[in-house]
matplotlib code that plots the C-alpha trace (Angstrom):
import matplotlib.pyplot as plt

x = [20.5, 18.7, 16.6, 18.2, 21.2, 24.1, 24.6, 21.3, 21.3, 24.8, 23.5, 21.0, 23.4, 25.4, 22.3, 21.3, 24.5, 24.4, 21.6, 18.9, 20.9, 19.9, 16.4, 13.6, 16.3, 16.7, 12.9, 12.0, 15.1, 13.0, 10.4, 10.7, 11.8, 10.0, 7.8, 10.2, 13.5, 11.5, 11.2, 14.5, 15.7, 14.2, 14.8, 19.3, 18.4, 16.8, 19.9, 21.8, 20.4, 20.3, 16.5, 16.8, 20.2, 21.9, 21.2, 17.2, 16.8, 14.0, 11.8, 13.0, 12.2, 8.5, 8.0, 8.6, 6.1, 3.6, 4.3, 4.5, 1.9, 3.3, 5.2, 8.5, 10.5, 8.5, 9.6, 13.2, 14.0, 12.0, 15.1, 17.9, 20.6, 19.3, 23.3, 24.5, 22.0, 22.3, 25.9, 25.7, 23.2, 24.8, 28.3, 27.1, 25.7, 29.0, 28.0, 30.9, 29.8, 33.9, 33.0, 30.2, 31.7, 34.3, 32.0, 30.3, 32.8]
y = [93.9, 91.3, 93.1, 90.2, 90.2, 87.8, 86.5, 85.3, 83.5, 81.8, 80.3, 78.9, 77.3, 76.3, 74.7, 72.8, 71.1, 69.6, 67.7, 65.9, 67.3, 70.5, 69.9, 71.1, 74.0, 75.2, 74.9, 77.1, 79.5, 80.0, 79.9, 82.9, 84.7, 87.9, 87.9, 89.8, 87.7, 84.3, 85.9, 87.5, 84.1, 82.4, 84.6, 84.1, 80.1, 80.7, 82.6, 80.5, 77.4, 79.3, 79.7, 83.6, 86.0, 88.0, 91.3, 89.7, 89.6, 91.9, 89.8, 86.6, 89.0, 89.5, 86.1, 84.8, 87.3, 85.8, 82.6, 81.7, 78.7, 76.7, 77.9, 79.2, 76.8, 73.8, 74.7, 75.8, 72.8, 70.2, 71.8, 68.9, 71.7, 74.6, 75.3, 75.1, 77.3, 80.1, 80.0, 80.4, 83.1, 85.3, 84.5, 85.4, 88.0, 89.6, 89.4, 88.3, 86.3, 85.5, 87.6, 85.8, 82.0, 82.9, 84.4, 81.2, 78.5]
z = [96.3, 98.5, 101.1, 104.0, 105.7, 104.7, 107.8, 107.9, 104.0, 105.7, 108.3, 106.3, 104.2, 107.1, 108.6, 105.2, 105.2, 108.2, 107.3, 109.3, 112.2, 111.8, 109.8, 112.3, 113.3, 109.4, 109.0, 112.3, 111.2, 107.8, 109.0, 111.2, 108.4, 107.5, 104.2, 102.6, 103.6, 102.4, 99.2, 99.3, 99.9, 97.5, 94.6, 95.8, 95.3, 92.1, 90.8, 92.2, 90.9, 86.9, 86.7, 86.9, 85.9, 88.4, 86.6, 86.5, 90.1, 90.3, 88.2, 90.4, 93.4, 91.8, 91.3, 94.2, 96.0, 93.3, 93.2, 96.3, 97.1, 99.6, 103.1, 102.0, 104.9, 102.8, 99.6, 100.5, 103.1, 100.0, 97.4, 97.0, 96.3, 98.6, 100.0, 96.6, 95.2, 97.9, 97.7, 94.1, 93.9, 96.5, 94.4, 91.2, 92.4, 93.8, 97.3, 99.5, 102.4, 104.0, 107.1, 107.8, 107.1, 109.1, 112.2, 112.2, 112.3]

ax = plt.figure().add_subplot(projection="3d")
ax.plot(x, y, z, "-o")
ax.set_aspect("equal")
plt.show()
């Protein structure tokens, strides 16, 4: 299971939809992220997005610890999709996130 709360992978989606709006804000949000959220994160948008399995998370977890070469809020806020591919990832991998939608509208 992702080692970062729900809430806070919502509110990144929330945030990403909104656009420019809410750019710098979604950057900083990420960006305050602990090392372990930003690869927590990032491993939910590559499920998400089909590069990794649900039930192969660990090794998305791993590689995003590895692989990480640029700042995490660069990478996330440069991927066309990122909302999609959280929503996705947290979906497929049975994590319900209604309470939280619901806390932030």
């Amino acid at each position: 299971m992702p080692d970062i709360s729900t809430s806070k992978v919502v509110q990144i989606i929330f945030q990403h939809r909104e656009g420019p709006v809410a750019a710098a804000e979604l950057y900083a949000f990420i960006e305050n992220l602990n090392e372990d959220e930003k690869a927590h994160l990032t491993a939910i948008a590559w499920v998400g997005r089909g590069a990794f399995e649900p039930e192969d998370y660990a090794e998305a977890l791993t590689t995003a610890y590895t692989q990480a070469t640029t700042p995490t809020a660069d990478y996330l806020t440069g991927m066309p999709h990122l909302a999609e591919n959280l929503e996705a990832g947290l979906e497929a991998m049975g994590i319900d996130v209604t309470g939280e939608e619901e806390d932030l509208l």
